[in-house]
C-alpha positions as CSV (number, residue, x, y, z in Angstrom):
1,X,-2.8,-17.1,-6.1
2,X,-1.8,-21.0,-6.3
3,X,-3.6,-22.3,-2.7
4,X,-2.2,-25.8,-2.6
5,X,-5.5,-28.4,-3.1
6,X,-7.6,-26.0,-3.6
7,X,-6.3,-23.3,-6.5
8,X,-8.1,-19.7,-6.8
9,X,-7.8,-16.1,-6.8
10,X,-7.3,-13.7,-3.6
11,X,-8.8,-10.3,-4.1
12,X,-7.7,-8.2,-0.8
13,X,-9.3,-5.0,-0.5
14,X,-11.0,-1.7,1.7
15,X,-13.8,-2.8,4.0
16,X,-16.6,0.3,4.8
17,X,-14.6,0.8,8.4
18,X,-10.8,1.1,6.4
19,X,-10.5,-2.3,7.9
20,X,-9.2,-5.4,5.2
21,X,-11.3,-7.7,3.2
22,X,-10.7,-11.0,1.0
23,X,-12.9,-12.0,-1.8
24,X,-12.3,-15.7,-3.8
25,X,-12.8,-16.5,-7.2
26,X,-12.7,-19.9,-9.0
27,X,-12.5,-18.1,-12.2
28,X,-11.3,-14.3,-11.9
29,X,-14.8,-13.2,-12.8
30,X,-17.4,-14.4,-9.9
31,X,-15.6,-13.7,-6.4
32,X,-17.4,-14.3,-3.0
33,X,-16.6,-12.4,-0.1
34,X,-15.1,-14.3,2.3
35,X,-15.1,-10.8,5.1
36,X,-12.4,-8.7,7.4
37,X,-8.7,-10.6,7.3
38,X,-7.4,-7.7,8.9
39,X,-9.5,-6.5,11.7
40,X,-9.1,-2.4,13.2
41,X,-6.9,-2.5,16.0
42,X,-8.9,-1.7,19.8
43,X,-9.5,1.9,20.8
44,X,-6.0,4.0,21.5
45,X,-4.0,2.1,19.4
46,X,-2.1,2.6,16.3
47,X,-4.3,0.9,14.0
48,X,-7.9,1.8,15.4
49,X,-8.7,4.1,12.1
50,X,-6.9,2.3,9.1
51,X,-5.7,-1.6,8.8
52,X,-6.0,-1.6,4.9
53,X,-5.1,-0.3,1.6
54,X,-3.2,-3.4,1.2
55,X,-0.2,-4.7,-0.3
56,X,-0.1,-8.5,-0.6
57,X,3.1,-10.4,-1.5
58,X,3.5,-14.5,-0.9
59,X,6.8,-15.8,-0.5
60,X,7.9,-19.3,0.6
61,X,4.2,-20.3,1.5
62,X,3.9,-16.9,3.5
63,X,1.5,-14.0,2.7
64,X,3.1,-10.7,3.5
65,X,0.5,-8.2,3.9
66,X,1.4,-4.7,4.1
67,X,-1.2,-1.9,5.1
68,X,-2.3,1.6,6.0
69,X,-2.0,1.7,9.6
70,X,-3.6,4.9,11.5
71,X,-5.0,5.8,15.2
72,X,-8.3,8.0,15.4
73,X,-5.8,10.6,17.1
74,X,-3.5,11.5,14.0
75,X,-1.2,13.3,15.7
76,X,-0.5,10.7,18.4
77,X,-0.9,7.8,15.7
78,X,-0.3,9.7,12.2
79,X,-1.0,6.8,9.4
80,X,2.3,4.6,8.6
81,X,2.3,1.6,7.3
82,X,2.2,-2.0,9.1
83,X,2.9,-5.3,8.4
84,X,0.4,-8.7,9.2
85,X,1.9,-12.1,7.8
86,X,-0.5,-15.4,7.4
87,X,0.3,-18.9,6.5
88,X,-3.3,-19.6,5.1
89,X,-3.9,-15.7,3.3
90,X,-6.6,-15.6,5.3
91,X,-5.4,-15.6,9.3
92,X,-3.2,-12.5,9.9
93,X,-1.1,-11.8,12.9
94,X,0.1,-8.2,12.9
95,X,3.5,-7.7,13.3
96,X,3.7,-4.0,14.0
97,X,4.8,-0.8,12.4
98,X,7.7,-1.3,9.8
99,X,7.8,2.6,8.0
100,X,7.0,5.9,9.3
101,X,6.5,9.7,8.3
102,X,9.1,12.0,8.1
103,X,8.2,14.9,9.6
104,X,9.9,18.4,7.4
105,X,10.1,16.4,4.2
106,X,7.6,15.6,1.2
107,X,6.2,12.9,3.2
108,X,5.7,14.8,6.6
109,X,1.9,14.4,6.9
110,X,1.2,10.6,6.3
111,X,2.3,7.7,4.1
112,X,0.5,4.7,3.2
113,X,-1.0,2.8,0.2
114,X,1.8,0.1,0.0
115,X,2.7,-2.4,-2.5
116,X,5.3,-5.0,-2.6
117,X,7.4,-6.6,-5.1
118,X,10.1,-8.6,-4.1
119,X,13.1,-10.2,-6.8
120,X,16.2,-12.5,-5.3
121,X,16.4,-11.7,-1.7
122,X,15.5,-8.1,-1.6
123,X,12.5,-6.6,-0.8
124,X,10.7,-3.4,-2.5
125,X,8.1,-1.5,-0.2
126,X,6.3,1.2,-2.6
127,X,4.3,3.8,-0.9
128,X,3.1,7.3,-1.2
129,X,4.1,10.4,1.0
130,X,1.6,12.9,1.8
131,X,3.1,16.6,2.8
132,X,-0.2,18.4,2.9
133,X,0.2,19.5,-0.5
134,X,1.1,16.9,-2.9
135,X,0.6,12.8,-2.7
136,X,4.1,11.5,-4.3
137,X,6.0,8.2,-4.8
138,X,8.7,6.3,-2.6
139,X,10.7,3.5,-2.3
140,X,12.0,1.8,0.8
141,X,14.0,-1.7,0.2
142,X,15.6,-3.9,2.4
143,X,16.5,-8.0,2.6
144,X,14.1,-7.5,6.1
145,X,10.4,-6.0,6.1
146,X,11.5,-5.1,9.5
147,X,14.4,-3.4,8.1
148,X,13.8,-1.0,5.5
149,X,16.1,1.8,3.9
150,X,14.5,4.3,1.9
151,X,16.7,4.8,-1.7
152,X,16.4,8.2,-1.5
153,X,15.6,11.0,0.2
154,X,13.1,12.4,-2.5
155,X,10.1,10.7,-4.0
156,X,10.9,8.2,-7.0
157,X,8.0,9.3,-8.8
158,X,6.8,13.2,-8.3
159,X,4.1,15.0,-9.3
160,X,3.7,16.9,-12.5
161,X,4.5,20.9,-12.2
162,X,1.0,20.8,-14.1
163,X,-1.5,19.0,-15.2
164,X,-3.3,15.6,-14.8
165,X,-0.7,14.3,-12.0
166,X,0.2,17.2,-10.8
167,X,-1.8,17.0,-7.1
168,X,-1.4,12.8,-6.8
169,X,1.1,10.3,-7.7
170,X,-0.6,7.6,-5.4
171,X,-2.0,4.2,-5.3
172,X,-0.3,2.0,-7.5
173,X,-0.4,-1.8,-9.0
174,X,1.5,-4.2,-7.7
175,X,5.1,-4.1,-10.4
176,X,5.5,-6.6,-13.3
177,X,8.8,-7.2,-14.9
178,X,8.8,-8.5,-18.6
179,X,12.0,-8.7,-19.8
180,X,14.0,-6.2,-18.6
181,X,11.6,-3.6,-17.6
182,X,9.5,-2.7,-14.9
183,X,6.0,-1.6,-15.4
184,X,3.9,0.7,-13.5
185,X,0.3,1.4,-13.5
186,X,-0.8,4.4,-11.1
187,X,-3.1,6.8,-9.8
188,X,-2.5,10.6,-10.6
189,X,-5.0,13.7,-9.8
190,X,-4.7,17.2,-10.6
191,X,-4.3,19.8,-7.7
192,X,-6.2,18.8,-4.8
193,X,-7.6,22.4,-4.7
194,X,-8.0,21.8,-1.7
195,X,-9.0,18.7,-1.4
196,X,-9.2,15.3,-3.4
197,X,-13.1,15.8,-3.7
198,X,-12.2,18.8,-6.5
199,X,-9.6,17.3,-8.1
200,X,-10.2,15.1,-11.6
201,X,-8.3,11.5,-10.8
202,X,-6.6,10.3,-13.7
203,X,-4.6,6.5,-14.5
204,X,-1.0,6.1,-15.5
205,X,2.1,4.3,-16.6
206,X,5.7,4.2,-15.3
207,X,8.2,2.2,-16.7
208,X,11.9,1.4,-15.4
């Protein structure tokens, strides 16, 4: 990340209570942890359980984070995804909810681990839904993070009918374009069977 006057690398990632943490580096090798960015939200609110597995995009000298967002009552606060924005990357004001479950469809139980990539004026939110069954891949896109329209009504990327992605298509890099294709790296498991703990987690590539 280029921090005016002072130049250096952002790593934002899970703290122990599913909370968000920053780490600096000078080099890309030797980071220090600089602690929570993104702090649990107070008891009985939407973010009490989950504020992380972010999604960091900076734009214009703002950092967009988008995050799991989840209450310790799933079924009053189900885990979404949120949005915090910060002029610094390290200050965060939340701004709220900006994507929720669908209940019936492939991403009726939850959806979270988001990532951002943004070209021209248009914003791409990438996330997976969770149905109970199988983790999958979707898209939401939008000029507004506020605003969001899901492309389609199916996952971009689905899991395999067998074998090493067929349980999880799931956390993902952030996209890279070279040229005139855009690349993918993700995470895939076999069948959860029944839960993630059994399954063998796997990494792969996507490409557009």
């Amino acid at each position: 990340v280029d921090t005016p006057g002072d130049p250096h690398f952002k790593a934002y990632y899970i703290g122990q209570g599913f909370d968000t943490r920053l780490a600096r580096s000078y080099d890309g090798i030797n980071f220090t942890n600089v602690g929570t960015v993104l702090p649990n939200g107070p008891p009985g609110s939407f973010d009490e359980a989950f504020a992380s597995f972010p999604g960091v995009w900076k734009d214009n000298g703002t950092y967009y984070l988008v995050h799991e967002a989840g209450g310790v009552d799933v079924n009053q606060f189900p885990v979404n995804i949120g949005l915090a924005t910060s002029t610094d990357g390290v200050n965060f004001t939340k701004q709220g909810l900006i994507l929720n479950e669908q209940p019936g469809t492939w991403e009726s139980v939850n959806i979270g681990t988001p990532s951002l990539y943004k070209e021209g004026n248009t914003w791409y939110l990438y996330y997976h839904g969770f149905d109970g069954t199988d983790v999958q891949v979707g898209l939401a896109t939008g000029t507004d993070l506020t605003n969001l329209t899901r492309v389609q009504s199916t996952p971009i990327i689905p899991t395999s009918a067998a074998g090493w992605d067929s349980g999880t298509v799931g956390k993902r890099s952030r996209i890279t374009k070279e040229g005139d294709y855009y690349y993918m790296a993700y995470e895939g498991t076999t069948d959860l069977n029944p839960t993630f703990v059994e399954a063998n987690s796997n990494s792969g590539r996507s490409e557009e």
